[in-house]
C-alpha positions as a printed NumPy array, in Angstrom:
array([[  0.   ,   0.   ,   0.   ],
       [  1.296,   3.564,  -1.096],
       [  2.757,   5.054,   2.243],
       [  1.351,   9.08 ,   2.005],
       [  0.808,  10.243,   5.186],
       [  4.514,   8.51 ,   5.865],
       [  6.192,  10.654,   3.065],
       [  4.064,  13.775,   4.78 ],
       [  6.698,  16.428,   4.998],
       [  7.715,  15.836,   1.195],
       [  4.387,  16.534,  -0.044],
       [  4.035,  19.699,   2.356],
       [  7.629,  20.619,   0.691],
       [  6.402,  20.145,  -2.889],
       [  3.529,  22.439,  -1.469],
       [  6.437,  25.327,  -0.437],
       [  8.447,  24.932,  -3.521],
       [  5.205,  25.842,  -5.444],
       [  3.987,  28.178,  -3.156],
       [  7.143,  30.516,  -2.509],
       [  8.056,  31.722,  -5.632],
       [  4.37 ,  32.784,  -6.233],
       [  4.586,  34.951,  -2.935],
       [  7.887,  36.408,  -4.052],
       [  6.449,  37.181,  -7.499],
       [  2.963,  38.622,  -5.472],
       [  5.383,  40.862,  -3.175],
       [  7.843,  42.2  ,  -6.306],
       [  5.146,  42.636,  -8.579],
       [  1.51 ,  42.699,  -6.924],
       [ -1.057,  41.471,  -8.74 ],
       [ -2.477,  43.324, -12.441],
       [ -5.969,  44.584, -11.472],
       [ -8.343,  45.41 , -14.164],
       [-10.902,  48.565, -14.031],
       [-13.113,  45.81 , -12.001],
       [-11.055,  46.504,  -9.066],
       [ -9.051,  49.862,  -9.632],
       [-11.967,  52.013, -11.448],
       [-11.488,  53.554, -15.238],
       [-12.793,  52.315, -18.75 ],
       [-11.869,  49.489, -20.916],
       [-12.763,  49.973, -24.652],
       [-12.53 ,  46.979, -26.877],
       [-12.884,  47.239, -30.687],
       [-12.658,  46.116, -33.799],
       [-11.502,  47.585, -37.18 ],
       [-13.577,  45.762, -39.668],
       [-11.028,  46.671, -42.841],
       [ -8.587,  44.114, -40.872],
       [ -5.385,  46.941, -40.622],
       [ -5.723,  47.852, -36.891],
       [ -3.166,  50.761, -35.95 ],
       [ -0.521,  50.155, -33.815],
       [ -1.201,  50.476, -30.076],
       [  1.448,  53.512, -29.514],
       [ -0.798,  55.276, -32.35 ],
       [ -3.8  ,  54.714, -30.433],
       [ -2.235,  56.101, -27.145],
       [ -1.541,  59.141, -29.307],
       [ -5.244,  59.379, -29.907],
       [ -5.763,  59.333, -26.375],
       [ -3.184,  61.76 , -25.398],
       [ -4.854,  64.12 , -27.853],
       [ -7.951,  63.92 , -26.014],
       [ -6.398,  64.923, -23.087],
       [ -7.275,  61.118, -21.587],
       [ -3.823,  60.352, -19.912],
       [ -1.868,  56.997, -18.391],
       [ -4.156,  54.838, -21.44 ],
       [ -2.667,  51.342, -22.22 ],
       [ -3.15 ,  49.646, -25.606],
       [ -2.494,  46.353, -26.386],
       [ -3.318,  44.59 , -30.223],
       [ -6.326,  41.304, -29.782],
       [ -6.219,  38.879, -32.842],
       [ -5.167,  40.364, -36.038],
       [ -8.369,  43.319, -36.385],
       [ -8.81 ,  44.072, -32.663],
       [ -7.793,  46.78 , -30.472],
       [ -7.905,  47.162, -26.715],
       [ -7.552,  50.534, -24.487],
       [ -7.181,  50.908, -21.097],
       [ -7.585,  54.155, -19.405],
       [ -9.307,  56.413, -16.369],
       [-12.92 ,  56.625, -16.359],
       [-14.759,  57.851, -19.754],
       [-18.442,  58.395, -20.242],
       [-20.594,  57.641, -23.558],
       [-19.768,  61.079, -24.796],
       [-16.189,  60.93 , -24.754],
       [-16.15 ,  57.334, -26.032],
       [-18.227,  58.175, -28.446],
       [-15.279,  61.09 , -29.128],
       [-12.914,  58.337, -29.196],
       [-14.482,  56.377, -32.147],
       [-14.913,  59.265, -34.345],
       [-11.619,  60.009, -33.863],
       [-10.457,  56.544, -34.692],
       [-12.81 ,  56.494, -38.039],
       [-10.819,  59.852, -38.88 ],
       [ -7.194,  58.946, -38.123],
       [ -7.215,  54.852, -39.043],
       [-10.27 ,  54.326, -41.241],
       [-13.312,  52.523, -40.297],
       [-16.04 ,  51.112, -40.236],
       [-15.067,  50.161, -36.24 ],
       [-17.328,  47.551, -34.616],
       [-17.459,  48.356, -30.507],
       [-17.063,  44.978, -29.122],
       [-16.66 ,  46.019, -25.659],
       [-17.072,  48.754, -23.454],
       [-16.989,  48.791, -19.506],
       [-16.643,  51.205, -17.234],
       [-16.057,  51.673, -13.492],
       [-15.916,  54.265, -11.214],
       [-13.476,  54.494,  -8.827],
       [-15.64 ,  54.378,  -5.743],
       [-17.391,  51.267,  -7.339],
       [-13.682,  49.438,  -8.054],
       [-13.373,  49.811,  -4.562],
       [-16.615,  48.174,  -3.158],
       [-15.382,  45.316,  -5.499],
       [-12.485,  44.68 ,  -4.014],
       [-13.453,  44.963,  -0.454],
       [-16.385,  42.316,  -1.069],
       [-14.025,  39.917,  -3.294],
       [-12.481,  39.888,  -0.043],
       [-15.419,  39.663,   2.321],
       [-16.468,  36.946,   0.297],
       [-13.573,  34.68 ,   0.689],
       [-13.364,  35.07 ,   4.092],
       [-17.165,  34.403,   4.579],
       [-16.379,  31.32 ,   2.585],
       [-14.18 ,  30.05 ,   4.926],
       [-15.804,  30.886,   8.097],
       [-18.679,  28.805,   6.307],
       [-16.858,  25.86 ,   5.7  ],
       [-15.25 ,  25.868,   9.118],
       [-18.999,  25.992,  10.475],
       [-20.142,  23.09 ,   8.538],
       [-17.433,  20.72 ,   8.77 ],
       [-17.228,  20.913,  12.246],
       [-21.006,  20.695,  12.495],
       [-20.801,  18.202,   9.798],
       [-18.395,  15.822,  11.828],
       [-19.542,  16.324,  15.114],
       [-19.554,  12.699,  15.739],
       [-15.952,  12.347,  15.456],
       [-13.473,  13.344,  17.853],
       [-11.719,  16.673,  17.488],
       [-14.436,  17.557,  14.79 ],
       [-12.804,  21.39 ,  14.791],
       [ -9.453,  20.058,  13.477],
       [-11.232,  18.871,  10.698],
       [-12.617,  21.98 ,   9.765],
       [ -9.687,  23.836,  10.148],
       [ -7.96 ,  21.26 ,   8.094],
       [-10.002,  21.777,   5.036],
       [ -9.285,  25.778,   5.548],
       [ -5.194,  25.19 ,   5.385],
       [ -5.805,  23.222,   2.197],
       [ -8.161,  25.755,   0.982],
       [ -5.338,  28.822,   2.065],
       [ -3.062,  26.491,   0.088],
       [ -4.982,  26.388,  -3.215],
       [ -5.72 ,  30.397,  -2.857],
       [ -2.197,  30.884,  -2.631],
       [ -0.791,  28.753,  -5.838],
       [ -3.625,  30.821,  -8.067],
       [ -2.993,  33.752,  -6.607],
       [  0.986,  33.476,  -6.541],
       [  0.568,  31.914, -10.4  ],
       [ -1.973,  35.073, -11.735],
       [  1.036,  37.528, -10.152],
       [  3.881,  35.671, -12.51 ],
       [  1.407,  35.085, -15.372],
       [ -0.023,  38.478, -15.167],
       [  3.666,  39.93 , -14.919],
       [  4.927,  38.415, -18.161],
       [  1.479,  37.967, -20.095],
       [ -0.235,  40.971, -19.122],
       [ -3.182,  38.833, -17.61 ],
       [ -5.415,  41.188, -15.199],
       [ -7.404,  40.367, -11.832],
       [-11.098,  40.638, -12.784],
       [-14.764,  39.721, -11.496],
       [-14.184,  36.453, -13.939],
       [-11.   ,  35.864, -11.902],
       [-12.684,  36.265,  -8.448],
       [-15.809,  33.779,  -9.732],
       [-12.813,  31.511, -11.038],
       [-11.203,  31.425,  -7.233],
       [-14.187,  30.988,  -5.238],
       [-14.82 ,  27.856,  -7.889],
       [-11.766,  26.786,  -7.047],
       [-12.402,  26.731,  -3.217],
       [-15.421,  25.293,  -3.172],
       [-13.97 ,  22.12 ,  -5.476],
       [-11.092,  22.047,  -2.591],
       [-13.104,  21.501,   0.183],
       [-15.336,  19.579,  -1.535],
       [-12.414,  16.496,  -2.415],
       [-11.514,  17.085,   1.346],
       [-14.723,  16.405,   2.272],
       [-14.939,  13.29 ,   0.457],
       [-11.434,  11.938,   2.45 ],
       [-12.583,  12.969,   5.96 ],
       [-15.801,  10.997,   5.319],
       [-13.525,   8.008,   4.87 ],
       [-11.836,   8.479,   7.645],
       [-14.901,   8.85 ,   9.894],
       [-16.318,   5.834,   8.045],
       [-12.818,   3.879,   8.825],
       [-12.695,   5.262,  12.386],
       [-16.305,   3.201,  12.969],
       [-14.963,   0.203,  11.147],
       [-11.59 ,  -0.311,  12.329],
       [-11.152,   0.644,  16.062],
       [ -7.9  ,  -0.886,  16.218],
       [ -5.805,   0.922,  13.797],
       [ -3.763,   4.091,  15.065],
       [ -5.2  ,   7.218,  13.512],
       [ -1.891,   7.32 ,  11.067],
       [ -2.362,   4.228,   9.239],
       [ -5.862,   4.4  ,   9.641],
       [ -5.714,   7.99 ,   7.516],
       [ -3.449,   6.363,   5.112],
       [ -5.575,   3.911,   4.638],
       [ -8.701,   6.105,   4.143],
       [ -6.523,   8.129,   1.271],
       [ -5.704,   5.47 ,  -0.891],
       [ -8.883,   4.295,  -0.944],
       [-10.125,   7.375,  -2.276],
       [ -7.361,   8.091,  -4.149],
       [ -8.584,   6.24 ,  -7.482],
       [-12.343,   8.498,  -7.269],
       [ -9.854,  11.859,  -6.52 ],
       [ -7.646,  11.142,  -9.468],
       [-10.441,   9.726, -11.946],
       [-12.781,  13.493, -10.852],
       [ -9.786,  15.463, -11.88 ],
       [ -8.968,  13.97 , -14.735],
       [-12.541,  14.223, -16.119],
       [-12.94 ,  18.012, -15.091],
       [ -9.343,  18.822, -16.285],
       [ -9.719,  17.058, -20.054],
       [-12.815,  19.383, -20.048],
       [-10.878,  22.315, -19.291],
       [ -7.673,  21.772, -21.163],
       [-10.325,  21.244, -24.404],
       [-11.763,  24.785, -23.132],
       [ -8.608,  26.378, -22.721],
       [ -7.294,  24.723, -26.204],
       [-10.348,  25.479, -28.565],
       [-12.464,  28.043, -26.487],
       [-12.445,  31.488, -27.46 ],
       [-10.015,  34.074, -26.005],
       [-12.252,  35.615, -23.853],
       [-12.355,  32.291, -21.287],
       [ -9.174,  31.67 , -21.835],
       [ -8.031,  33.584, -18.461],
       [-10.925,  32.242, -16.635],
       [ -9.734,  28.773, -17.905],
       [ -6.242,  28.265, -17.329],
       [ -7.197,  29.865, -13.384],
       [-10.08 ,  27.304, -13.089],
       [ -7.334,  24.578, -14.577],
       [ -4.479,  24.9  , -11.811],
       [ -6.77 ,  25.973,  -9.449],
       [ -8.33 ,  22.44 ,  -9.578],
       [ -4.774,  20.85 , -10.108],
       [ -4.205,  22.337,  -6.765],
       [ -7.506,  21.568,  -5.191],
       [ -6.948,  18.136,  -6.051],
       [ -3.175,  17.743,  -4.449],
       [ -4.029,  19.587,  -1.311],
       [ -7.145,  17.654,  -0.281],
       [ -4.973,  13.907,  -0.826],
       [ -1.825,  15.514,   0.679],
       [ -2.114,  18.279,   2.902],
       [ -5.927,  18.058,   4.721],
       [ -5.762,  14.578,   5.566],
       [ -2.159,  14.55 ,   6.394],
       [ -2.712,  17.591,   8.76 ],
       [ -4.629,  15.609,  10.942],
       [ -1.959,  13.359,  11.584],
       [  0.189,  15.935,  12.368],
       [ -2.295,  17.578,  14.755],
       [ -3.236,  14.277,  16.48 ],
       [  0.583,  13.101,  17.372],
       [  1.111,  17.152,  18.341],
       [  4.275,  17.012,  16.072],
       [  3.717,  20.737,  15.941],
       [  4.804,  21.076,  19.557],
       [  8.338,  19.187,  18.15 ],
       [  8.748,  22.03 ,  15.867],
       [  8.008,  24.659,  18.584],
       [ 10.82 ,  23.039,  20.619],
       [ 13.296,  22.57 ,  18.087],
       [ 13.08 ,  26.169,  17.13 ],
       [ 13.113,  27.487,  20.936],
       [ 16.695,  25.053,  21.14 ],
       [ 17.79 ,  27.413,  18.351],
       [ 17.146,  30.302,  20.144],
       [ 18.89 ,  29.277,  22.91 ]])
């Protein structure tokens, strides 16, 4: 029988080594927001003769119009996409004539949002909220959920770690993708994270009730092997889910239209990541918890100290 909860501290290294250089890349370079978040106007069009101008040309445009700090970048081979403080439907309807004048037209408007600052704001303070209510949630119910079995809160809090973990490799991968591919935080983003969460806890689930099942069945065992146990049984279901959900994704992310294609590849690792944590970190954390191998750590650093 595959020894996991044995080879503990590799898999909760493997966790580090994926998690750390995302945090370095979050702390250098932050994370891209788009207008969802920061406030201004996105304008997304497309010049139907199929010889867009160049994006520096189009932040001329802007400049001209007295609409500073715009960013352009080209879409496809026809499509244009600005970036800039908040406009209204007068200016941006400025904008296109000026376009039509300067590059030709006919333009088709594929896209325009805008955000006030104020509202960007109130985003990003209930993005927040609403992770945090998540978790608070899930804590609630899996405790409630297993309050048959002993220590019922470490279960709980078990499922948040791995759930902290999973936040943490998308967040810490959007900073390095966003860095190098210009990829932006956005409300699709947010809805892509929480899906993510709620696929985590939901695998963890599905090992703790294994445990609890194996805790009723085999009295005998010690908790570690008895964990173990419950993991590779579950193992085959785990793996067999992902693979299903990620084929589905990788044939989104491959032939889906550009649009998703952000909201994809999040939704892919995210799940990835859901699926590691819950077979080695959750269940695993238990076992550390129950033999209080926390308390060796806490030692071993205070012998350090002194």
């Amino acid at each position: 029988m595959l020894n996991i909860v044995g080879r503990r501290y590799w898999y909760f290294g493997i966790s580090l080594l994926v998690i750390i250089p995302g945090m370095i890349a979050l702390a250098l370079w932050g994370l891209p927001l788009a207008i969802d978040f920061t406030g201004g106007s996105l304008l997304e069009v497309r010049f139907d003769s199929g010889n867009p101008p160049a994006p520096a040309e189009v932040v001329e445009l802007y400049e001209t119009l007295e609409i500073g700090d715009a960013l352009v970048q080209s879409a496809g081979t026809s499509d244009i996409i600005a970036r800039s403080k908040h406009i209204d439907e007068g200016t941006k309807t400025t904008i296109l004539s000026e376009m039509e004048k300067r590059f030709g037209g006919p333009i088709t408007v594929l896209r325009f949002d805008s955000v006030g600052p104020s509202v960007g704001t109130e985003v990003a303070q209930r993005a927040v909220g609403a992770v945090g209510l998540a978790a608070v949630g899930i804590l609630a119910y899996i405790t409630y959920a297993f309050r048959g079995v002993p220590h019922a809160f470490r279960y709980g809090l078990a499922a948040i770690i791995a759930m902290l973990h999973d936040v943490a490799v998308v967040v810490g991968v959007e900073a390095i993708i966003g860095h190098f591919l210009g990829w932006e935080v956005d409300a699709l983003f947010l809805t892509a994270l929480l899906t993510v969460i709620g696929f985590s806890v939901h695998d963890s689930i599905v090992v703790f009730d294994r445990i609890r099942e194996n805790q009723r069945i085999h009295r005998r065992l010690d908790f570690e092997t008895l964990v173990n146990h419950s993991i590779v049984q579950t193992l085959d279901r785990s793996i067999n889910t992902q693979l299903t959900v990620m084929l589905t994704l990788l044939a989104l992310l491959l032939f889906g239209g550009v649009t998703t294609r952000h909201f994809v590849a999040i939704l892919l690792i995210g799940v990835f990541s859901g699926t590691y944590s819950s077979i080695f970190n959750a269940a695993p954390i238990l076992v550390v918890w129950e033999n209080r191998e926390w308390r060796w750590w806490f030692r071993r650093g205070s012998v350090r100290a002194g």
